[in-house]
C-alpha positions in Angstrom: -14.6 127.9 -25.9 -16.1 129.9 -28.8 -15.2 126.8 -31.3 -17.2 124.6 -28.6 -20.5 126.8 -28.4 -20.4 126.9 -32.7 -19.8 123.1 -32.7 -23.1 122.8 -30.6 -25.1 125.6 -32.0 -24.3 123.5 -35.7 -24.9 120.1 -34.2 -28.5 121.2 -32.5 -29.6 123.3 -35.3 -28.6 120.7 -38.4 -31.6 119.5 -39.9 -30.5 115.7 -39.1 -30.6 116.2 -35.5 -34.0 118.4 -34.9 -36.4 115.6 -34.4 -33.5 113.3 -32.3 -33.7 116.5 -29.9 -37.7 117.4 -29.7 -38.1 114.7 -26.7 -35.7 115.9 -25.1 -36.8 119.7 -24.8 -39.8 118.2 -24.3 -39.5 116.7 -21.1 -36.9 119.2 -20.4 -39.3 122.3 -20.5 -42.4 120.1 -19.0 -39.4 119.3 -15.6 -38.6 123.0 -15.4 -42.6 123.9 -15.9 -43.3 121.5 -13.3 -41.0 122.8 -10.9 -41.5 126.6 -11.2 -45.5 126.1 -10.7 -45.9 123.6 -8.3 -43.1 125.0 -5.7 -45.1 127.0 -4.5 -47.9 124.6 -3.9 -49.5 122.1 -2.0 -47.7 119.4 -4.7 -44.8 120.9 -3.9 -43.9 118.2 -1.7 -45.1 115.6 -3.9 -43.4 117.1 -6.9 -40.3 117.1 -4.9 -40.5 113.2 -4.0 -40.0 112.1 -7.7 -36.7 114.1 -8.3 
């Protein structure tokens, strides 16, 4: 398991792979954003509807 999590770690981090991975973080912090402020909302249910 600890070979697995340094494989990863050296595969996100190499300087080859950085700008393959910005959209991805990208529209994986704007989904979790989206989520924690509008469940509380009156979006909540539209918000909810796309996913």
């Amino acid at each position: 398991m600890g070979d697995f999590i340094s494989e990863l770690c050296g595969f996100f981090f190499s300087k080859g792979r950085r700008i393959f991975l910005i959209p991805f973080f990208l529209i994986l912090f704007l989904c979790a954003f989206l989520f924690l402020f509008a469940s509380g909302s009156a979006w909540a249910p539209f918000v909810y509807a796309i996913f």
